[in-house]
C-alpha positions in Angstrom: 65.7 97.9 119.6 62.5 98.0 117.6 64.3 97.3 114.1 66.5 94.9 115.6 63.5 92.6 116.6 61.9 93.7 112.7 64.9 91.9 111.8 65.6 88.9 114.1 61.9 88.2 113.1 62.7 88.2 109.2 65.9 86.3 109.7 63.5 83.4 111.3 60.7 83.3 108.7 62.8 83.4 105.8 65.1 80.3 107.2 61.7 78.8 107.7 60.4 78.9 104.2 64.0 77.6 103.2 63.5 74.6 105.0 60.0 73.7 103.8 60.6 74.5 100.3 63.0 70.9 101.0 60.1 69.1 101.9 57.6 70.7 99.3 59.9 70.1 97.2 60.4 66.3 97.9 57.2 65.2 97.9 56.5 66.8 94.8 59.8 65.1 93.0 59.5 61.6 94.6 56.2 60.2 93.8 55.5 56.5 95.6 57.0 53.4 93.2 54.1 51.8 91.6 53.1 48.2 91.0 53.8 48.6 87.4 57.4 50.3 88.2 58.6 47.1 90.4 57.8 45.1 87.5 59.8 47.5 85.2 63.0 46.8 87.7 65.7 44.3 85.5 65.8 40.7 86.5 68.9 39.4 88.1 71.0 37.5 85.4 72.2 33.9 86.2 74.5 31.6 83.5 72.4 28.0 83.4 73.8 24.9 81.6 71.5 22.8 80.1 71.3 19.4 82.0 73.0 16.3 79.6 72.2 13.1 81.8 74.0 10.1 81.2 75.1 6.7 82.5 77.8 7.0 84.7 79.7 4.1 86.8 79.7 5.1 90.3 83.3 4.7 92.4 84.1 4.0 95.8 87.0 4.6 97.1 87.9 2.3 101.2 91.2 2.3 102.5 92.7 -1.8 103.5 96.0 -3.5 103.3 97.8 -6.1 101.3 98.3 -9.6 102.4 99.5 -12.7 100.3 97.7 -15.5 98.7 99.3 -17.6 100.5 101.1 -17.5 103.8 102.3 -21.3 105.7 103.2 -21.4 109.2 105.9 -24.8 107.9 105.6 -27.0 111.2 107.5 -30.1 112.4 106.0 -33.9 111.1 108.4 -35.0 114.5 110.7 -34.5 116.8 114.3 -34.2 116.9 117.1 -31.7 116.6 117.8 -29.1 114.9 120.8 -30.3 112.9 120.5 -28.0 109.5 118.8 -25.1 108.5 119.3 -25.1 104.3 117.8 -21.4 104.1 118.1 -18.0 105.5 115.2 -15.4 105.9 114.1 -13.6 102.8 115.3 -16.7 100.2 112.8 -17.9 97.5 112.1 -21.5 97.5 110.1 -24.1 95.5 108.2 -27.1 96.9 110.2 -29.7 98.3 113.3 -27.1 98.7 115.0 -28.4 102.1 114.1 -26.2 104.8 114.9 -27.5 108.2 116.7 -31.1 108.4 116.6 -32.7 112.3 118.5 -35.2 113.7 117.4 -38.5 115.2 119.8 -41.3 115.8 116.1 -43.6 117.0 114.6 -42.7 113.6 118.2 -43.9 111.5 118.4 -47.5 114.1 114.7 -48.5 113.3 116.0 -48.1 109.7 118.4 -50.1 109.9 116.4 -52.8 112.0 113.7 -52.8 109.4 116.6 -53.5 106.4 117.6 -55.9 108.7 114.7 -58.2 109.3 113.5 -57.8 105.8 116.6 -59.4 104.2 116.1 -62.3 106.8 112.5 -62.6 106.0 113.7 -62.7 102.3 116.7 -65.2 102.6 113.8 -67.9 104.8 111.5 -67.6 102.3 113.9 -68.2 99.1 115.2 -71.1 101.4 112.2 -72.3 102.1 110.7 -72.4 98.8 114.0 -74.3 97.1 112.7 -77.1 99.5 109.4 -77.1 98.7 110.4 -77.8 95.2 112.1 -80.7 96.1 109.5 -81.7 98.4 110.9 -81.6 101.3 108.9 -78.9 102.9 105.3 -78.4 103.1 103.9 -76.1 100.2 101.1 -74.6 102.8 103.3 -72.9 105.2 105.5 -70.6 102.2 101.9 -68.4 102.5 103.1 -67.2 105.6 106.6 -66.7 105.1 105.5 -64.6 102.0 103.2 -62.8 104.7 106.0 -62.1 107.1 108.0 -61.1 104.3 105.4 -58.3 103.8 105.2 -57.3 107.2 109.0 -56.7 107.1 108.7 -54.9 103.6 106.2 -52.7 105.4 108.0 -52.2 108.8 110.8 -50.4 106.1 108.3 -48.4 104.5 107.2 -47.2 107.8 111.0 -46.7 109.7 111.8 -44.7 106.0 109.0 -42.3 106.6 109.2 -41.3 109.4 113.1 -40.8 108.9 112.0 -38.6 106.1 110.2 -36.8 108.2 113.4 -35.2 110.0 113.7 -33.2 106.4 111.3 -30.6 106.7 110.5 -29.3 103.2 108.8 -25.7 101.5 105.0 -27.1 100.5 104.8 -23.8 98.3 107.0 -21.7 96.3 107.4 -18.1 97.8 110.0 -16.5 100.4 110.5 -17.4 103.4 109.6 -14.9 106.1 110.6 -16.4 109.1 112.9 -18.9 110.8 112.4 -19.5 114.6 114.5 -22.3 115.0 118.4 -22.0 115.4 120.8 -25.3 115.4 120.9 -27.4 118.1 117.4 -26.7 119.2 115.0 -29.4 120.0 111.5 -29.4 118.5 108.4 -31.3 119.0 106.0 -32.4 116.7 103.8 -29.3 115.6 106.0 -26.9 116.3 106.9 -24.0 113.9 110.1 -24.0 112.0 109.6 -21.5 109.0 107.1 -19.3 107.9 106.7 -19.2 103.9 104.7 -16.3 102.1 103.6 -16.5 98.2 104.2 -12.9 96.7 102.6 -13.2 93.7 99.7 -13.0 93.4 98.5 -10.3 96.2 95.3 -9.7 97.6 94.2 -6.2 99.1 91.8 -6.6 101.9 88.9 -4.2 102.2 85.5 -3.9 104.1 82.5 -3.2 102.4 79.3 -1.6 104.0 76.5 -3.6 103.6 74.6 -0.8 101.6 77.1 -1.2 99.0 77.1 -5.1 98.9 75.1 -5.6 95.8 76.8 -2.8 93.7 79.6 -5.2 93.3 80.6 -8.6 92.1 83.1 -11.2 91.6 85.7 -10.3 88.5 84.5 -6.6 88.8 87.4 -4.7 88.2 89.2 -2.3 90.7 92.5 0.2 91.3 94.8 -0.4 94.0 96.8 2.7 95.7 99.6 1.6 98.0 100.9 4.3 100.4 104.0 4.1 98.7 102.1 6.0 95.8 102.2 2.8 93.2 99.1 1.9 91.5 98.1 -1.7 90.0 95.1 -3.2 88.4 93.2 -5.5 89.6 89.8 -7.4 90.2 87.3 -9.0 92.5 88.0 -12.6 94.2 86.0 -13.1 97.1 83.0 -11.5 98.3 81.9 -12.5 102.3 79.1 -13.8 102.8 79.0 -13.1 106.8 79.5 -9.4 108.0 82.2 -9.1 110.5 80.4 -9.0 113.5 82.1 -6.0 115.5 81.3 -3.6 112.1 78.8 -5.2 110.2 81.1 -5.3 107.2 81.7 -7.3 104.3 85.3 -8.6 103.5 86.2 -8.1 100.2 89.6 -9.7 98.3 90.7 -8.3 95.4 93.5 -9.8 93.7 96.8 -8.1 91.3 99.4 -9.1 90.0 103.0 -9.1 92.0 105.3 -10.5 90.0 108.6 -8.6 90.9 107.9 -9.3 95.2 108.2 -5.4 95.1 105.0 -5.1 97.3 105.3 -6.3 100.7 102.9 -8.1 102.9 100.6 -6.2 105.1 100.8 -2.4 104.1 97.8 -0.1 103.5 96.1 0.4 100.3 93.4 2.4 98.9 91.2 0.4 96.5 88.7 2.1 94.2 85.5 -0.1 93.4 83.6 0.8 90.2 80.3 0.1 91.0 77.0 -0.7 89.2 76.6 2.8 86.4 73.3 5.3 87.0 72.3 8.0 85.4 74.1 11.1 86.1 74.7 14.8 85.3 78.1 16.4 85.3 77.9 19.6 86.9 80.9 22.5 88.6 81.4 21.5 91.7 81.0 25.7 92.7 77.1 25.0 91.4 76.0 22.7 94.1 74.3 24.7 96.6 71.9 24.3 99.7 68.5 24.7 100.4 66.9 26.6 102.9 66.4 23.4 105.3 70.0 22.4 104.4 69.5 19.9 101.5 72.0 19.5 99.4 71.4 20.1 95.8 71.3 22.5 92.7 69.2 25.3 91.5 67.6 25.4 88.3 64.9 27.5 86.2 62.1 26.5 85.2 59.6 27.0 81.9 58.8 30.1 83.4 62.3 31.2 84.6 61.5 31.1 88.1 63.8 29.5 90.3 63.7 26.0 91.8 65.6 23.8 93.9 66.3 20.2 93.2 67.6 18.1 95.3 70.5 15.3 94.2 72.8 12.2 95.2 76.6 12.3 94.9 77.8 9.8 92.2 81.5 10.8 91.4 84.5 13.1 91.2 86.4 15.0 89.0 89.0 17.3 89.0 87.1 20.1 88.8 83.2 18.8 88.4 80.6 16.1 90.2 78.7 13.5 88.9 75.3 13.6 90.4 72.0 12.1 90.4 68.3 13.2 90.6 68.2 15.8 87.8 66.0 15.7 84.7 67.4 15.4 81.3 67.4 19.0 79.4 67.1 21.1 83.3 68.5 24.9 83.1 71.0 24.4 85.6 72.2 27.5 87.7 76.0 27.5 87.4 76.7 30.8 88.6 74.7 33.2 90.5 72.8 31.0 92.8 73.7 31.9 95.9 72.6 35.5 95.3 68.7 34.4 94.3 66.1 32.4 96.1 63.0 29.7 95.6 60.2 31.6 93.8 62.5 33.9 92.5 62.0 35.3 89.0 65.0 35.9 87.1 66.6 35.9 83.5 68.3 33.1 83.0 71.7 33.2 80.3 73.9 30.6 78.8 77.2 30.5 79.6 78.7 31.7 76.3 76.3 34.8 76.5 78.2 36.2 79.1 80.9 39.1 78.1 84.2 37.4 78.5 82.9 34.0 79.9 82.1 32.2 76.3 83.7 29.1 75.5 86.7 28.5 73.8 
């Protein structure tokens, strides 16, 4: 029993000294890191691109819809009926094409009355004047025969007119939209008998915010996107000069070319503005970043490669890079690494074609 407790005892002091020969032995190996040895530690690498400002033309992109130059509501000089219709919907015309011819058998009788009284008027005053030449009537009174001669000429004029009138005729050249009328139908005067748009050219209508209003003028020139995926060129023609009052936007026409009537009235559009140019960096769109408050912007190093944050304006897109302002000419840019480093940071900044298997082709 003795020895057994001899060498339980043993057992338990030799485990012991195992044990703190671990500790001993770490505090011994492990000394605490130094000042000096933090400073030793590598920096953390980042690719920079050296900032290359230049002047770039900002763009703006708003969505509107087409609409024609020119778009009549055609409406009645009188009344009448509806005895022709010349065209059908969707048929070109030119001015003074016959549109809509009524029928008025007043308008024909006060013709015919006028031609009437103006040949009698015309046979009394040829009478009358052979008589005066022979003396035998007075020379002062052929004034007003001449006078009611006149009137009568006049009185045909008028009844002509207004017979005239019963042919309604196109007042532009385009295609006609509309036809409300049928044959046999009675109008009045003012009432709409044909609509008439002008294809060519086309306007697409946009709103501007006010923000944007002097970035842009008149004969500035712009792209227009149909939903239909077809593109033309075209430019500024009218620039508001009262906000609309619901949105406080500007209405903007710009004008292209339809010569073909292939684009219809009234579709949507996007039109691309290029505004007024400013001077811009092109950077990857994967190096724009935030800051710690959420600012938009890049990261770049400074004289003394520490890191900094600079904070910048959208200008335009690319495929693949921005345009932005806000950055100085010849900046180390932080293209890749800078979501891995903070402000204050010291690191060692690279160019791209120093990296193994990232250099240029």
């Amino acid at each position: 029993m003795f020895w057994a407790r001899v060498a339980a005892l043993a057992v338990f002091v030799g485990v012991t000294l195992w044990i703190g020969s671990g500790y001993i032995g770490r505090a011994t190996t492990h000394a605490p890191i130094t000042k000096s040895a933090q400073s030793e530690k590598p920096l953390f690498r980042v690719v920079v691109e050296t900032a290359v400002v230049t002047p770039r033309a900002r763009r703006i992109t708003l969505t509107g819809r087409t609409q024609s130059d020119q778009r009549v509501t055609v409406s009645a000089r009188t009344s009448g009926i509806v005895r022709k219709i010349a065209v059908q919907r969707g048929a070109s015309v030119k001015v003074g094409d016959l549109l809509v011819e009524l029928s008025d058998d007043a308008r024909e009788a006060n013709v015919a009355q006028a031609k009437a009284r103006l040949a009698q008027r015309a046979a009394e005053l040829q009478a009358r004047e052979a008589l005066a030449q022979r003396g035998n009537y007075p020379t002062l009174n052929l004034e007003q025969l001449r006078a009611e001669k006149q009137a009568a000429e006049a009185a045909l004029a008028s009844a002509e007119t207004e017979l005239l009138r019963a042919n309604i005729v196109a007042p532009i050249a385009g295609i006609v939209n509309d036809l409300p009328v049928e044959i046999g139908q009675g109008v009045q005067i003012g009432a709409a008998v044909a609509e008439i748009i002008a294809p060519d050219p086309m306007l697409a209508i946009i709103e501007l915010p006010e923000r944007r209003l002097n970035s842009i003028k008149v004969g500035d020139p712009a792209e227009i996107v149909l939903v239909t995926g077809e593109k033309r060129k075209g430019e500024i023609r009218f620039i508001s000069r009262r906000p609309t009052a619901q949105t406080r936007t500007y209405r903007v026409d710009v004008g292209f070319a339809n010569p073909d009537a292939a684009i219809p009235d009234g579709i949507a559009a996007d039109v691309a503005l290029m505004l007024a140019a400013v001077d811009a960096v092109r950077v990857p769109r994967s190096a724009l970043t935030f800051s710690a408050d959420g600012q938009l912007g890049l990261r770049v190093v400074d004289a003394e490669d520490i890191v900094r944050f600079v904070p910048v304006v959208h200008v335009d897109d690319e495929d693949t890079a921005l345009w932005v302002s806000g950055v100085q000419a010849g900046s180390r840019i932080i293209i890749r690494g800078q979501d891995f480093i903070a402000e204050g940071q010291k690191v060692q900044p690279v160019a791209e074609t120093a990296e193994p298997g990232n250099a240029k082709p």
